[in-house]
C-alpha positions in Angstrom: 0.0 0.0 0.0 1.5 3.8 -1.0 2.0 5.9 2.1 0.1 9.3 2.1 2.7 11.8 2.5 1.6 13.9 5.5 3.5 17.2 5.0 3.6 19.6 2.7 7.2 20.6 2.3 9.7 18.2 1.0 12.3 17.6 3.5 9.8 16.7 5.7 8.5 14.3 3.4 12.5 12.7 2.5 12.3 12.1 6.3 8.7 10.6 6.6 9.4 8.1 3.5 13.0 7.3 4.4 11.1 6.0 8.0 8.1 4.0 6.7 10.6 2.3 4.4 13.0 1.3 7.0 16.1 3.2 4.8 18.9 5.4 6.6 17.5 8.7 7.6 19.6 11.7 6.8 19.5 13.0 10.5 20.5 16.7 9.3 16.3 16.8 8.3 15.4 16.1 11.9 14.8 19.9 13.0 12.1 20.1 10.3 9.7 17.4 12.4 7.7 18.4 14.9 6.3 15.3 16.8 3.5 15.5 19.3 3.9 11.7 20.8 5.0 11.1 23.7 8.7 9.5 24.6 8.9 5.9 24.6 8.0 3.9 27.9 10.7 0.9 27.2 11.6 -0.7 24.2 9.2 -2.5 23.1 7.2 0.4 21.9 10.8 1.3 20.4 10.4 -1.7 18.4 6.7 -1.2 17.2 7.4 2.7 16.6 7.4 3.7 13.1 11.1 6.0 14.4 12.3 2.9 15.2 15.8 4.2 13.2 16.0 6.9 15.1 16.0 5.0 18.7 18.3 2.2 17.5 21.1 4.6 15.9 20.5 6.4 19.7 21.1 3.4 21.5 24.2 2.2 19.2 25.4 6.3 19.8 25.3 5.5 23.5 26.8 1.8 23.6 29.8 2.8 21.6 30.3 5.6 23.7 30.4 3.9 27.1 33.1 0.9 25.7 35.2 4.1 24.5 35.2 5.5 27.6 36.4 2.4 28.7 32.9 2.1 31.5 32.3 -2.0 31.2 34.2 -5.5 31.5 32.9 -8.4 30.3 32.8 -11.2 32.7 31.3 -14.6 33.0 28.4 -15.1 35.7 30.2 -18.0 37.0 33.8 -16.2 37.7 31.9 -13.6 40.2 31.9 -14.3 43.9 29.2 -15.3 46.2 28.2 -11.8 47.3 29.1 -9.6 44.2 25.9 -8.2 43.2 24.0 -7.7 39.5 21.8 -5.3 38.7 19.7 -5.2 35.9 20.0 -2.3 33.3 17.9 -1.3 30.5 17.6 1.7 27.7 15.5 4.8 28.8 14.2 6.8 25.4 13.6 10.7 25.3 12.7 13.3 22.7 15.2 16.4 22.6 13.1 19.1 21.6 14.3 22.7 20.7 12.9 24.8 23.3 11.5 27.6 21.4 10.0 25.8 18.9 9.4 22.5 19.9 10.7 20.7 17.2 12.7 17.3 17.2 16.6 17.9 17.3 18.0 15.0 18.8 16.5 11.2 19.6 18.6 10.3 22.9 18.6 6.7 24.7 21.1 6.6 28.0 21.3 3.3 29.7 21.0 3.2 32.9 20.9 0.7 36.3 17.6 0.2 37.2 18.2 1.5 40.6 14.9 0.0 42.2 17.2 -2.7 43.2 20.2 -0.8 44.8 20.1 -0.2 49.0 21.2 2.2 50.7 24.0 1.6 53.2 25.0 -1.6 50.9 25.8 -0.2 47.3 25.9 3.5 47.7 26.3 5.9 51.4 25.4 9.2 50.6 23.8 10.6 47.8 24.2 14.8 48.1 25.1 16.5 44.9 24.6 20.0 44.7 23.0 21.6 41.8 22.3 25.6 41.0 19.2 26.8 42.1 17.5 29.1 39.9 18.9 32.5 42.8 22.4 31.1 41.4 21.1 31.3 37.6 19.8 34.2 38.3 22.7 35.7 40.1 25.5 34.5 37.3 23.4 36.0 34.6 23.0 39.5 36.6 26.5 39.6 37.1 27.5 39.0 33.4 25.0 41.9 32.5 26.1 44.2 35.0 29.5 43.5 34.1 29.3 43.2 30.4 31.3 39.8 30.4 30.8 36.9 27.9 28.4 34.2 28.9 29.0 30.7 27.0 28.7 26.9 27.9 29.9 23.8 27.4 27.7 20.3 27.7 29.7 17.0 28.8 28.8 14.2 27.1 27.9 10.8 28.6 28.8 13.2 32.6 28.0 10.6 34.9 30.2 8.1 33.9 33.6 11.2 33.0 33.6 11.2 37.3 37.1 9.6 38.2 35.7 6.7 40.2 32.6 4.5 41.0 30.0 6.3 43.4 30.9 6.1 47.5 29.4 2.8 49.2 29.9 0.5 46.0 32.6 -1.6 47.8 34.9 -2.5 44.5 33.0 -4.6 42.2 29.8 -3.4 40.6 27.8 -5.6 37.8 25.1 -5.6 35.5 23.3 -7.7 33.4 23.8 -6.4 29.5 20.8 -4.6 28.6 18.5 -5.5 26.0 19.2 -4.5 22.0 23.7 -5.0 23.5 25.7 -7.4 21.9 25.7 -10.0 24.9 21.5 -9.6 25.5 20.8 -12.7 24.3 24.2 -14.8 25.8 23.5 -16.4 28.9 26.3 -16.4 31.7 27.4 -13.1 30.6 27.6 -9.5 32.5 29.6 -6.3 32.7 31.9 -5.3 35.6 30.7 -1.3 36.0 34.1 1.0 36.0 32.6 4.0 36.1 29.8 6.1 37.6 26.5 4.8 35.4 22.8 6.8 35.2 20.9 5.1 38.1 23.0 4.9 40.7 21.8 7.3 43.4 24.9 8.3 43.8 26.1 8.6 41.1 25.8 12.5 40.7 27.4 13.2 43.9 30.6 11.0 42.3 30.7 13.5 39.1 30.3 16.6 41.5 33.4 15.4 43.8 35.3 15.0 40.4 34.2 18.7 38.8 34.7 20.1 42.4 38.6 18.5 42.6 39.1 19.9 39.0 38.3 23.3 39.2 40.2 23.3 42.7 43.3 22.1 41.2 43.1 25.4 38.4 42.8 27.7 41.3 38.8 28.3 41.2 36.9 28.4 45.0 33.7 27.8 45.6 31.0 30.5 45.3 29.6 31.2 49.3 25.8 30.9 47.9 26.6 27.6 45.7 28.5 24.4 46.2 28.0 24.3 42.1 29.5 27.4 41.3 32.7 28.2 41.1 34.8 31.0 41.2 38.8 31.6 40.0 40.4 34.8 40.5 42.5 37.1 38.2 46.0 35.6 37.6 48.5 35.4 35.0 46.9 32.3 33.5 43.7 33.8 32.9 43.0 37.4 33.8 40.6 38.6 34.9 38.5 36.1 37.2 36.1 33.2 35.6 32.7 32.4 37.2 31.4 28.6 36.0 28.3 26.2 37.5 27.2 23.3 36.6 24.1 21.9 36.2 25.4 18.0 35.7 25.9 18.5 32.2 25.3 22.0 31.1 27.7 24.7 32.2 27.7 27.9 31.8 30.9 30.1 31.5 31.0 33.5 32.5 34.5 35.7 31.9 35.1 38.7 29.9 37.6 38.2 27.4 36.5 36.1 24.6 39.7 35.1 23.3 40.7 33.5 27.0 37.7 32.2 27.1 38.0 30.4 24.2 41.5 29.1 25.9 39.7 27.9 29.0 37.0 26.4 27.2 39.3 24.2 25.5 41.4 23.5 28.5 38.2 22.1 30.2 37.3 20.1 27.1 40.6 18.4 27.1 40.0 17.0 30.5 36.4 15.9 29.9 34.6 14.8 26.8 32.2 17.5 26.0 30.7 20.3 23.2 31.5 24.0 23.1 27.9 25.5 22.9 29.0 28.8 22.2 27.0 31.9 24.0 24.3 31.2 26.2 20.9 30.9 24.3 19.1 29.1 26.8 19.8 27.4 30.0 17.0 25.6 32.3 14.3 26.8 30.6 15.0 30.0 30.3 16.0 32.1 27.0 18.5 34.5 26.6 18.8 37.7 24.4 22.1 39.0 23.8 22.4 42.9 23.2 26.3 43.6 23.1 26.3 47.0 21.4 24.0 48.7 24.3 25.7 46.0 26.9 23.1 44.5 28.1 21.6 40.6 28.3 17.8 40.2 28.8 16.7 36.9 30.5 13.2 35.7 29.1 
């Protein structure tokens, strides 16, 4: 049976046929659809979903990221010992949308431990992690207008898993069972030692923050009195004058006014953890900015 085209402009169309006839999407076309259904709930409705290209190239983007980053070795069920622990782990599907307009720009799966299973006091301790309230937002964006300085970001990719070791209270050795669509999903006996902090975990936040906290105290940066998240470096002769940066687990905004040693710093952080430059500040948690340079000034919408 022909498929009824259902929009009116072509690219939209290139992307709607290249779907229902199961051939490689050209995922530069994916801004022009705007999607009203929901995210997936697991994968089965992955499976029975007419974008089923999109999810699986999203899941492979995600596998092959986690072996590069060196997070999983394989073992055999039978090697572990009596009270090593596995967890099960599974694919969780979401739909990036732009945020002004609402259109599709990214299909993203993260695999994560299904943390239902984990205790407290046995595989994690504590599970603080301090994230920028939106007085901090608020406050770094007032400052960069008031000041005139530069206000850019930078997103880690895959964060959780960049911290330097597993979350505190997993005592060594932490397993899971390889989730479904992985090489190994079908191969019995088999199941992944855990080297670095995965999605999950409840603690797993606090173990990136600890690592982001011991970085930027090593380059000379404090913390900010209002915010454990925010961080502060004075002027020096490495960069002058002072840098302001929070993080929000991934998303961090930069504040510092010289774009030129910005653009150093920027790069310096991106050396020491796998991430994108996003350039000036457009919008961060919900909110959009306006840049007005020439009458120095920033408007938060």
């Amino acid at each position: 049976m022909p498929h009824t085209l259902p929009f009116r402009d072509a690219a939209r169309n290139t992307v709607w046929l290249a779907i229902v006839s199961d051939s490689k999407v050209d995922v530069n076309l994916l801004p022009n659809i705007d999607m009203l259904q929901p995210d997936p709930a697991h994968r089965g409705a992955v499976m029975a979903s007419h974008f089923r290209p999109f999810w699986l190239t999203a899941e492979q983007e995600e596998w092959d990221g986690l072996w590069k980053r060196n997070c999983f070795k394989v073992w055999k069920q039978s090697d572990l010992a009596a009270d090593d622990r596995v967890f099960t782990s599974q694919y969780v599907y979401k739909l990036k949308r732009d945020a002004i307009s609402g259109k599709v720009s990214r299909f993203k799966a993260r695999l994560i431990v299904q943390g239902f299973k984990i205790q407290q006091d046995v595989d994690y301790n504590d599970t603080f992690s301090p994230t920028p309230g939106s007085t901090a937002t608020r406050t770094i964006i007032s400052i960069a207008t008031a000041e005139d300085l530069q206000l850019h970001s930078v997103d880690f990719t895959q964060a959780f898993i960049q911290a330097d070791r597993l979350p505190e209270g997993v005592n060594g050795r932490f397993f899971i069972s390889p989730p479904p669509g992985s090489p190994h999903a079908n191969t019995s006996g088999i199941v992944y030692e855990v080297l670095r902090p995965p999605y999950g975990v409840p603690s797993s936040p606090r173990a990136l923050h600890k690592t982001l906290d011991s970085y930027f105290k090593s380059e000379g940066f404090t913390n900010a009195g209002f915010e454990e998240s925010v961080w502060r470096r004075p002027a020096d002769a490495k960069y002058a004058p002072d840098i302001i940066i929070s993080c929000h687990v991934d998303d961090s905004p930069i504040a510092y006014s010289s774009l030129l040693v910005m653009r150093k710093f920027k790069s310096a952080l991106l050396q020491r953890f796998t991430g994108t430059d996003k350039g000036p500040v457009t919008k961060y948690l919900g909110c959009q900015l306006i840049h007005d340079r020439p009458n120095r000034t920033s408007q938060l919408v």
